[in-house]
C-alpha positions as CSV (number, residue, x, y, z in Angstrom):
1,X,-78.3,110.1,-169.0
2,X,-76.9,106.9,-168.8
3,X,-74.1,106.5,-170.8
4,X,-71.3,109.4,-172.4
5,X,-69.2,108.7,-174.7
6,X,-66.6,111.0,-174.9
7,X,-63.8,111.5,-177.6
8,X,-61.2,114.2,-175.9
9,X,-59.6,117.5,-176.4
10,X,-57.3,117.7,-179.5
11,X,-56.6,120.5,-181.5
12,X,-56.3,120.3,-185.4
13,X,-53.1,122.0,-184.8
14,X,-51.8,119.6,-181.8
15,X,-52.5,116.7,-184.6
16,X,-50.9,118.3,-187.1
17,X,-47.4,118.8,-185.0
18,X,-48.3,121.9,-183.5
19,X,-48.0,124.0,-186.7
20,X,-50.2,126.8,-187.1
21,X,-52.6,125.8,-189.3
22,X,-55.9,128.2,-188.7
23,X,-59.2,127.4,-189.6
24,X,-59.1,125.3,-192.5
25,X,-61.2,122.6,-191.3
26,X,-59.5,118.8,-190.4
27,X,-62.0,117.7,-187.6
28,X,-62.8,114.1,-188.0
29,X,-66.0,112.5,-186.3
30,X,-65.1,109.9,-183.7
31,X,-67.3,107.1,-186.2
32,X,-66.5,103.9,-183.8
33,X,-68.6,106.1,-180.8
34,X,-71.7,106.9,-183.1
35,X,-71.3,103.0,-184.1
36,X,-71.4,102.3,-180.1
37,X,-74.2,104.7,-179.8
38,X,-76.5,103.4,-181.9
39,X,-75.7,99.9,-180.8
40,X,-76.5,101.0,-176.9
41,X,-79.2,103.0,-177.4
42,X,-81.1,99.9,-179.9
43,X,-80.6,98.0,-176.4
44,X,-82.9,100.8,-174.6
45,X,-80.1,102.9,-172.7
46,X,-80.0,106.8,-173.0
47,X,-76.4,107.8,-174.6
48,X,-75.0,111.3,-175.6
49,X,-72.1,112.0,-177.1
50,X,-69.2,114.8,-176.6
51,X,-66.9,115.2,-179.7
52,X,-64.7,117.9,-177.6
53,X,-62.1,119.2,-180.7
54,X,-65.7,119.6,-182.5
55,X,-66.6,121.5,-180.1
56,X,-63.8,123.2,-178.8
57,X,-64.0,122.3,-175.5
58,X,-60.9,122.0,-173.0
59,X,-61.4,119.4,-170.4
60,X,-62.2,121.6,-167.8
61,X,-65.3,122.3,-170.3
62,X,-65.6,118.8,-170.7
63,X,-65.9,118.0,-166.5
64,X,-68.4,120.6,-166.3
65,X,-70.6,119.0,-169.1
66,X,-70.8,115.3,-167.3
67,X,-71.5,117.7,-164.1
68,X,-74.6,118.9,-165.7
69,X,-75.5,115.8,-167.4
70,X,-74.6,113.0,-164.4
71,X,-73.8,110.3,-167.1
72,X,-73.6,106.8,-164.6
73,X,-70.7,105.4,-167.5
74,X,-68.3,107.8,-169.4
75,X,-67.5,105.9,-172.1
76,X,-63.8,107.2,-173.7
77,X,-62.1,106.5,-177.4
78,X,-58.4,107.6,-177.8
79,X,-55.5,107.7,-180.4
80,X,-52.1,107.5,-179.6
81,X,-51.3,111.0,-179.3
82,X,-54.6,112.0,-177.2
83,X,-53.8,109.6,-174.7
84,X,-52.2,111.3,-172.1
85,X,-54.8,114.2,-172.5
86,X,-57.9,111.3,-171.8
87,X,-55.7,109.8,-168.7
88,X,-56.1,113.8,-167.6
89,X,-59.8,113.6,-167.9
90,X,-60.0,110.0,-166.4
91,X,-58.0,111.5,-163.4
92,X,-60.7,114.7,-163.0
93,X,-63.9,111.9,-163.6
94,X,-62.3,109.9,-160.4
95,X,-61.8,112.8,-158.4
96,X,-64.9,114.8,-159.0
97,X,-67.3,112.0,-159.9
98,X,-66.2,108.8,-158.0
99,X,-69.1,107.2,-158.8
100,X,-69.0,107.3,-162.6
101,X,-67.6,104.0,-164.2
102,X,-65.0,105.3,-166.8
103,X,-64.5,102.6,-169.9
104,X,-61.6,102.9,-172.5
105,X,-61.4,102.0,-176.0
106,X,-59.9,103.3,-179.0
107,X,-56.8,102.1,-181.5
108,X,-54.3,102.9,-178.3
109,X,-56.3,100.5,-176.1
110,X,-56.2,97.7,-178.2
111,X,-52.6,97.8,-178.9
112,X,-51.3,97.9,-175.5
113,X,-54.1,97.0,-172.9
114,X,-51.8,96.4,-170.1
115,X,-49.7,99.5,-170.0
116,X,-53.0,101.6,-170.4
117,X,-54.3,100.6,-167.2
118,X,-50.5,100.0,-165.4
119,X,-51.3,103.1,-163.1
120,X,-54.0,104.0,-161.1
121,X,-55.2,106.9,-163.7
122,X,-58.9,106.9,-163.5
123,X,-59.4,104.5,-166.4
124,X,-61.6,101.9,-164.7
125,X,-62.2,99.0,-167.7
126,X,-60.3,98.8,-170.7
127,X,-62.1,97.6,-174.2
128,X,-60.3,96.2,-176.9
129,X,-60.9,95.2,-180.8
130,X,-64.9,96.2,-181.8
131,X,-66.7,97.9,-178.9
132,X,-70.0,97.4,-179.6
133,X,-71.2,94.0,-178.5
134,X,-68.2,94.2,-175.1
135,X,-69.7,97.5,-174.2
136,X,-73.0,96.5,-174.4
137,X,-71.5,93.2,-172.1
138,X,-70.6,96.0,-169.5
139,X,-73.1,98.3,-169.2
140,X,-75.7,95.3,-168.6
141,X,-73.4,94.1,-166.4
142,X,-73.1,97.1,-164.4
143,X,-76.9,97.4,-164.8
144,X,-77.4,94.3,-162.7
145,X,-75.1,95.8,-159.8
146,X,-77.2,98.8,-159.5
147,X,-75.2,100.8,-161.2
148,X,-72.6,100.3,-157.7
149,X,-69.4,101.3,-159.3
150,X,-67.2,99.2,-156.3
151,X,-69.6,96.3,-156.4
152,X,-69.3,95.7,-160.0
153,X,-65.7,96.5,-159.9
154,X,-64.8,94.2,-157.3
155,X,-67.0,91.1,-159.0
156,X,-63.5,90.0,-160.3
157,X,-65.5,86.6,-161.3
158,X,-68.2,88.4,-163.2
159,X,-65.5,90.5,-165.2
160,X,-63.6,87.6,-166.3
161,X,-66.7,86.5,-167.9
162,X,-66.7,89.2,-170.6
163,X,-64.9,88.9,-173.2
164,X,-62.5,91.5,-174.9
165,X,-61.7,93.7,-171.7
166,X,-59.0,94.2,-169.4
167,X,-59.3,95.7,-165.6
168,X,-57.5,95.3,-162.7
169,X,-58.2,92.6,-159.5
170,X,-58.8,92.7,-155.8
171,X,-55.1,92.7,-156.1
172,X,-54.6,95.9,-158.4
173,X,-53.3,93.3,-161.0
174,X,-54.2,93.4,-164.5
175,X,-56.1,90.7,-166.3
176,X,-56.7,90.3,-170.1
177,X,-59.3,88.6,-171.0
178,X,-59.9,86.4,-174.3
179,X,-60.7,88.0,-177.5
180,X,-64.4,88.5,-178.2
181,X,-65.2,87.5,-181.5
182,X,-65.8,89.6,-184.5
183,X,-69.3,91.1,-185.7
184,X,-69.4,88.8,-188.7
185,X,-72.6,90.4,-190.1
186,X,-72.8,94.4,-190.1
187,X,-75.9,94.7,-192.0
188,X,-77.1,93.7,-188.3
189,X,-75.7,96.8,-186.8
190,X,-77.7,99.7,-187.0
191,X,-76.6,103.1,-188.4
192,X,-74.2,104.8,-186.9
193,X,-75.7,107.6,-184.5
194,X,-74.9,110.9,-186.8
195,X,-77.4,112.9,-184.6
196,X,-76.0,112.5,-181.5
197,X,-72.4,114.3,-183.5
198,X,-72.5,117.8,-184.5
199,X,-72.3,116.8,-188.4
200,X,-72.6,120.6,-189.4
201,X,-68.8,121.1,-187.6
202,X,-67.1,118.0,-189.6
203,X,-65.2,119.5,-192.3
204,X,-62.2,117.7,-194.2
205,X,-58.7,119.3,-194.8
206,X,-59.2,121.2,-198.6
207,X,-57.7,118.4,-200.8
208,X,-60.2,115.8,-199.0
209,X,-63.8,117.4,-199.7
210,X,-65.1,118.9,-203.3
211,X,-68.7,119.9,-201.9
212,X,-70.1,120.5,-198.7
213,X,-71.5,119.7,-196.7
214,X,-69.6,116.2,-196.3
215,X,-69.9,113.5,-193.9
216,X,-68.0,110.5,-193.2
217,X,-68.6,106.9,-193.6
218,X,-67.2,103.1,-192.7
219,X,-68.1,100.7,-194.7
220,X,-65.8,97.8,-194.5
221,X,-63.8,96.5,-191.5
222,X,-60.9,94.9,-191.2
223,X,-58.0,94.9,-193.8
224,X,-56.1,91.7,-195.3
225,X,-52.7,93.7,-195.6
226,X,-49.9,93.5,-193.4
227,X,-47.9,97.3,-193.9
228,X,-45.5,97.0,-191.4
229,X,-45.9,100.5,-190.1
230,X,-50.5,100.0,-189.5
231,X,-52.3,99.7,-186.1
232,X,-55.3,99.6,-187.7
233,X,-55.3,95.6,-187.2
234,X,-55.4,95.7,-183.8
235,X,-59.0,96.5,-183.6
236,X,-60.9,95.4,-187.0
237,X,-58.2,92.5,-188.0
238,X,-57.3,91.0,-191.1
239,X,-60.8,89.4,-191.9
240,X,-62.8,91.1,-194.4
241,X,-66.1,92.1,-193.1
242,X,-68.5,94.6,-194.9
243,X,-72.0,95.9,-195.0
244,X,-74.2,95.3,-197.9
245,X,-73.5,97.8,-201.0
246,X,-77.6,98.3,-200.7
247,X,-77.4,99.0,-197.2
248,X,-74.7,101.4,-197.2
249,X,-76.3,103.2,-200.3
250,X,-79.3,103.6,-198.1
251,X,-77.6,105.0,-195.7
252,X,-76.4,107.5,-198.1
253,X,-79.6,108.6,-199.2
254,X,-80.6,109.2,-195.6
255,X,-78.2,111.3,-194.7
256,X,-78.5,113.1,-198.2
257,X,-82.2,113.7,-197.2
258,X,-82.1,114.5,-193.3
259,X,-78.6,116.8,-193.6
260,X,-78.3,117.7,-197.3
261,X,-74.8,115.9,-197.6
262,X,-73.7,116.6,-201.1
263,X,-70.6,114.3,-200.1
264,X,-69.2,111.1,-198.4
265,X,-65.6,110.6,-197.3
266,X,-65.4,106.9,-196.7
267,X,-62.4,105.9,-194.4
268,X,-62.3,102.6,-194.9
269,X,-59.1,101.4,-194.8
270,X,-59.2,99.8,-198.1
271,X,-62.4,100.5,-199.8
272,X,-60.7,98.5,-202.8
273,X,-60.2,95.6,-201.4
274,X,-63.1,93.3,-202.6
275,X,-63.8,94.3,-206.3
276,X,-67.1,92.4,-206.8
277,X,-68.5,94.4,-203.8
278,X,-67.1,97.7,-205.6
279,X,-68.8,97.2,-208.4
280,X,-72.3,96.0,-206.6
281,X,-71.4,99.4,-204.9
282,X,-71.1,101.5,-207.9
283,X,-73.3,100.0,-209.3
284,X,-76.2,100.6,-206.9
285,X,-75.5,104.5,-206.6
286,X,-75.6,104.5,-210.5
287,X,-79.3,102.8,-210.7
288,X,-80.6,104.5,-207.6
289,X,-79.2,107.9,-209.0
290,X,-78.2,109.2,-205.5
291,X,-76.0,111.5,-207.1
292,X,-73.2,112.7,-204.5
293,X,-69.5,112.7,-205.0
294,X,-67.4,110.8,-202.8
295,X,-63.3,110.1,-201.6
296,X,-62.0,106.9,-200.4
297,X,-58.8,104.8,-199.5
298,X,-57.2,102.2,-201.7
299,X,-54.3,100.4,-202.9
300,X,-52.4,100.2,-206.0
301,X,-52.8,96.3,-206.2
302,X,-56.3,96.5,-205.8
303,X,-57.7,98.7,-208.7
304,X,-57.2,98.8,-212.1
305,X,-59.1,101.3,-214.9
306,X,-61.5,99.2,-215.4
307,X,-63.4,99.6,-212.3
308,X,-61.5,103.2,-211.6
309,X,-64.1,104.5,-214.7
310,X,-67.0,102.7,-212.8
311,X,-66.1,104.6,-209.8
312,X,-65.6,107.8,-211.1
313,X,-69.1,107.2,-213.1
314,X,-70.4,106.5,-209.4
315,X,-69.5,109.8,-208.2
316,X,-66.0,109.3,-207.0
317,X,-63.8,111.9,-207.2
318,X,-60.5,111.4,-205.5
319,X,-58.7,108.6,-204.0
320,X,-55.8,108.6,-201.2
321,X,-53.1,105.9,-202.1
322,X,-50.2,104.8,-199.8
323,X,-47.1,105.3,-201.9
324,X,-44.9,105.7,-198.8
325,X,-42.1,105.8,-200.8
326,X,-40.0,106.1,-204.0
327,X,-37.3,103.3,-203.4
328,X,-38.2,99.7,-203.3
329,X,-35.9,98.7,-201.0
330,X,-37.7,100.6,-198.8
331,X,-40.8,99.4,-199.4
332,X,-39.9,96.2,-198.6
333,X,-38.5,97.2,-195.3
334,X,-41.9,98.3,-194.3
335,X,-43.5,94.9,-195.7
336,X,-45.7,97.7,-198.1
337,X,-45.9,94.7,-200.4
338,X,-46.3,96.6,-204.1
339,X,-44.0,98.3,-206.6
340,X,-43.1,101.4,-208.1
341,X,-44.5,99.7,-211.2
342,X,-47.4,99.4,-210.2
343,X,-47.3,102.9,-207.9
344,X,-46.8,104.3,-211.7
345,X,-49.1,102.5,-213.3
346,X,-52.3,102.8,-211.0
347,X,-51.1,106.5,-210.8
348,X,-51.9,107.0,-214.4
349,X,-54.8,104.7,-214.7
350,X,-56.8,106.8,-211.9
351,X,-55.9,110.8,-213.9
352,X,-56.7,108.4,-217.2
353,X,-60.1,107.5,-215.3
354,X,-60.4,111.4,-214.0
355,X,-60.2,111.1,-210.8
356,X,-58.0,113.2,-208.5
357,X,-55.1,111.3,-206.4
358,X,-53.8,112.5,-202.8
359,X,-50.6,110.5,-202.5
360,X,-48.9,109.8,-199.2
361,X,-45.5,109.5,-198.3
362,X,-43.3,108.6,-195.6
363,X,-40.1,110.7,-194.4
364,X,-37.2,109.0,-192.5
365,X,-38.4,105.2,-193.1
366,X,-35.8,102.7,-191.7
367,X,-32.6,102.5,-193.9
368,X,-33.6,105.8,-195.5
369,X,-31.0,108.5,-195.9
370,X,-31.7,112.8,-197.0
371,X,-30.4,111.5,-200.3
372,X,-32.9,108.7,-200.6
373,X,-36.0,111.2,-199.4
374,X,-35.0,113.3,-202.0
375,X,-35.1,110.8,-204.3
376,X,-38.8,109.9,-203.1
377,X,-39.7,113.6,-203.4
378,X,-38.5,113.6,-207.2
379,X,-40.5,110.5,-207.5
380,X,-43.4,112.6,-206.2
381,X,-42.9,115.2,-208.5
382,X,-42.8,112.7,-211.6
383,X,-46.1,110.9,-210.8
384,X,-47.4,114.7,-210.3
385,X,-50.4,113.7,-208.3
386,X,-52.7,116.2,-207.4
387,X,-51.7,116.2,-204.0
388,X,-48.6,114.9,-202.0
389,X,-48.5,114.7,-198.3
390,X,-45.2,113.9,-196.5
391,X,-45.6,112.2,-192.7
392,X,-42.8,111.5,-190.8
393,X,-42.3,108.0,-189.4
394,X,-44.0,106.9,-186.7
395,X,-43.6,104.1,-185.5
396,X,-47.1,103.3,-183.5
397,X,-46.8,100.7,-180.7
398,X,-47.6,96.8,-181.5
399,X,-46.8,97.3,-185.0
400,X,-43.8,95.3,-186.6
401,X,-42.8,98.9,-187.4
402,X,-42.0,99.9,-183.8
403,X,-40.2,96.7,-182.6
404,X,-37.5,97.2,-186.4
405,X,-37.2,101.2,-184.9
406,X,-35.8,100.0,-181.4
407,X,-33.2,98.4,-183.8
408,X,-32.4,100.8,-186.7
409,X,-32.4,104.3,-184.6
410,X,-33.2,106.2,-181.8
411,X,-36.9,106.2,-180.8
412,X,-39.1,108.2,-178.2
413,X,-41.4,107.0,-175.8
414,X,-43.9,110.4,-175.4
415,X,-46.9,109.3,-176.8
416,X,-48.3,112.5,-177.0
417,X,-46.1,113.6,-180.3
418,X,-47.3,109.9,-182.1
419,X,-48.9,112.1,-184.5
420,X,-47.0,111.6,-188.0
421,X,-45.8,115.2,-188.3
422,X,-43.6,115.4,-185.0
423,X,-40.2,113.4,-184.9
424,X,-40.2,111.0,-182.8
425,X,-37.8,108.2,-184.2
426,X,-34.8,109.0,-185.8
427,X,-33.1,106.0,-188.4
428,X,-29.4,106.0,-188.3
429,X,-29.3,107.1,-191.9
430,X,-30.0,110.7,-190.5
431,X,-27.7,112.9,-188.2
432,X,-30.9,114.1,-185.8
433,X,-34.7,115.5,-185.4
434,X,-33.8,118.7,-187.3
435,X,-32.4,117.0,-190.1
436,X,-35.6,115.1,-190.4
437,X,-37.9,118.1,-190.0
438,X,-35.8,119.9,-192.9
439,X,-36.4,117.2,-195.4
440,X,-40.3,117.4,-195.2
441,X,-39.8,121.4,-195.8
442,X,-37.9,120.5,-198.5
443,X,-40.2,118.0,-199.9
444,X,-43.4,120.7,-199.4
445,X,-41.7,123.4,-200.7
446,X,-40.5,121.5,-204.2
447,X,-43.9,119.7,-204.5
448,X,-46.4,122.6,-203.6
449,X,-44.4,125.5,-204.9
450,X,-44.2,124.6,-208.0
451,X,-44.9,126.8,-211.4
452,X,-46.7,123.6,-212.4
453,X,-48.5,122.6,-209.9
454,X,-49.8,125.8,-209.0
455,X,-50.9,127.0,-212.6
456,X,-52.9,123.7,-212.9
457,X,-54.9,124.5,-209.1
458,X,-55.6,127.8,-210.9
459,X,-56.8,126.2,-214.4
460,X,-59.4,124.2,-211.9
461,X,-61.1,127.3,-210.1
462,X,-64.7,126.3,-211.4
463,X,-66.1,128.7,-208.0
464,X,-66.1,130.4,-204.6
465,X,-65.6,127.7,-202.8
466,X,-62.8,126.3,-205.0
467,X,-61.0,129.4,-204.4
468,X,-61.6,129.2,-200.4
469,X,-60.2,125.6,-200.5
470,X,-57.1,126.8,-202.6
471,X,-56.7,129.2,-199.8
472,X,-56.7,126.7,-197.1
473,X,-54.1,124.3,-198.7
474,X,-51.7,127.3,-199.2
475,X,-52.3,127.9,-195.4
476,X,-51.3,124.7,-194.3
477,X,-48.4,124.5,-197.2
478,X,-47.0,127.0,-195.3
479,X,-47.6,125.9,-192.1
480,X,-45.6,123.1,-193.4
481,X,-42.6,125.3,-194.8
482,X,-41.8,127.9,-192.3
């Protein structure tokens, strides 16, 4: 094999704030590797892939697999919170394989490229913003050296010629290089690489996924927004760039025919954003009759019912909206740049269009007080979505977010509980951690245990599997509560 890519040990439970949450599902696909995969192997390199929460696999697990499988580049994705687990796994690759060239990449890469390689930890190359074309850069690269990890690593004038990495020098001093420019046309990318993932393992959390089996999709990259509290920018930007509605609908139709996926969960960060694609989108799963039901991410100011009905008559079935919060005030601290108007409005216009909403929220915002969350959790229960979820503010590194929380609170450094459901910034508006961590119980208990809310769950049991989804959101409900 020549290349691995490898996305590292994480529980669903470690994501979720350590809460016990039992088997009922969460396990996302690392998408950007398949994307890399396909885009290596087109270029005639042999790539595998090791989704290790998937698979359940510790990284002891993990150092026996490239053992067995003598990969010559180990290619590694990480968020925030998993960082300090692939830094582990860097530090066994160096020590059991020498030889193997280990290359970072990932959200936590791209927003802080010189503290990820500060130490000696393994990590040999660092890739930041889209991977596919810098990777590629590399690996050819490395080719040319004879696959010679300290020849190619000590060809400080070769590296600086690629652009979109960091490494260290001669002198164990870390360079940046320029920014590679963006992949303006995707429809030149191939599909991502579902077959090298174990798609038969992916399974959303309840409230995301109406049939099985599901699989996820990216359509668009990039988003024109500027929420204070989103890394997302620091690897797609704010440019617009998407794939042809006909090309992604193909791609739905193979999938629906090689895996029988009755359902797509796009996790595009705003699927929304450019309307006249939408409804070329929509419009081409209407006339093709591809017939699956899918879930995306949007915006308030991007939708209204006109083209919520078109989607719903597409197939969609539920949308996750950012509502963060239920004072505007503290909205606009967060630069969320919409309005409880229009939170109300769009609210009503997607039930009026019949499609489901997930709503998010945010607990302990900057300038927010117990007795403001509660008033966002009473603003929850108003809209009556048909499901809430409550994070806690985190504030992620190289977002305008985390420089405001240095100023209004006390913030934590240990990446490894950057996960949305552990406290790790604390706005002078509350006393401490456990004063945080008792607001979202509140706010889970008065939203989900509910006379309401639960009688209408109940008035929607249409099967089996309705009922076993039920289950699982009770599960983590209570996870959340206790």
């Amino acid at each position: 094999m020549d290349i691995l890519l490898l996305f590292p040990p994480l529980s669903v439970d470690e994501r979720y704030g350590n809460r016990k949450l039992g088997d009922v599902g969460g396990h996302l696909p690392p998408f950007g590797l398949a994307c890399i995969a396909s885009y290596i192997r087109e270029h005639s390199f042999s790539v595998g892939i090791v989704d290790a929460p998937a698979e359940n696999m510790d990284s002891g697990q993990v150092l026996d697999y490239i053992g067995r499988h003598q990969p010559r580049v180990i290619g590694i994705t990480a968020m925030t919170p998993q960082f300090q687990r692939t830094v582990q796994i860097a530090k066994g690759i160096s020590e059991r394989f020498p030889g193997v060239l280990t290359v970072i990449g990932g959200h936590h890469a791209s927003i802080m490229p010189d503290k990820t390689l500060e130490e000696n930890n393994g990590l040999d190359i660092l890739v930041y913003g889209e991977g596919e074309e810098t990777f590629l850069e590399i690996i050819n690269k490395y080719k040319e050296k004879g696959w010679k990890k300290e020849g190619f690593l000590n060809d400080t004038e070769s590296l600086r010629t690629i652009d979109g990495i960091a490494f260290r020098d001669k002198d164990n001093n870390i360079k940046i290089n320029k920014s590679r420019k963006q992949i303006e046309d995707l429809d030149s990318l191939p599909s991502p690489a579902w077959d090298l993932l174990p798609v038969e393992k992916y399974l959303p959390l309840p409230n995301q996924y109406l049939n099985k089996p599901v699989i996820h999709m990216v359509s668009i990259r990039g988003c024109p927004f500027d929420c204070g509290f989103c890394s997302n920018n620091s690897v797609f930007g704010r440019k617009i760039r998407a794939r042809s509605p006909e090309r992604v609908v193909e791609d739905i139709k193979y999938v629906k025919s090689k895996y029988n996926i009755k359902e797509i969960s796009f996790w595009d960060d705003t699927m929304t954003v450019n309307k006249k694609w939408l409804e070329r989108f929509c419009n081409c799963l209407i006339e093709n009759k591809v017939n699956v039901t899918w879930t995306c991410y949007s915006r308030v100011d991007t939708v209204n019912l006109e083209i919520l009905k078109l989607m719903k008559k597409a197939g969609c079935w539920n949308i996750f909206y950012g509502y963060e919060s239920g004072n505007q005030q503290l909205l606009d601290n967060i630069n969320k740049g919409i309005t409880l108007e229009q939170i109300r409005n769009v609210n009503k216009w997607t039930k009026d269009a019949g499609i489901e909403v997930r709503a998010s929220f945010m607990i302990a915002l900057p300038g927010e007080t117990p007795e403001l969350a509660k008033k966002t959790i009473d603003f929850a229960i108003e809209l009556e979505p048909e499901y809430a979820q409550f994070s806690i503010t985190t504030p992620y590194p190289g977002t305008k977010l985390y420089e405001t929380a240095k100023q209004s609170g006390k913030l934590r450094d240990d990446f490894s509980k950057y996960n949305m459901w552990e406290v790790v910034y604390v706005p002078y508006g509350y006393k401490d951690e456990e004063e945080i961590l008792a607001v979202e119980k509140l706010a889970m208990r008065k939203f989900y245990f509910r006379f309401r809310f639960i009688f209408e769950k109940v008035k929607r049991v249409r099967s089996f599997e309705d009922i076993r989804r039920y289950i699982n959101g009770l599960k983590i409900a209570i996870g959340f509560t206790t």
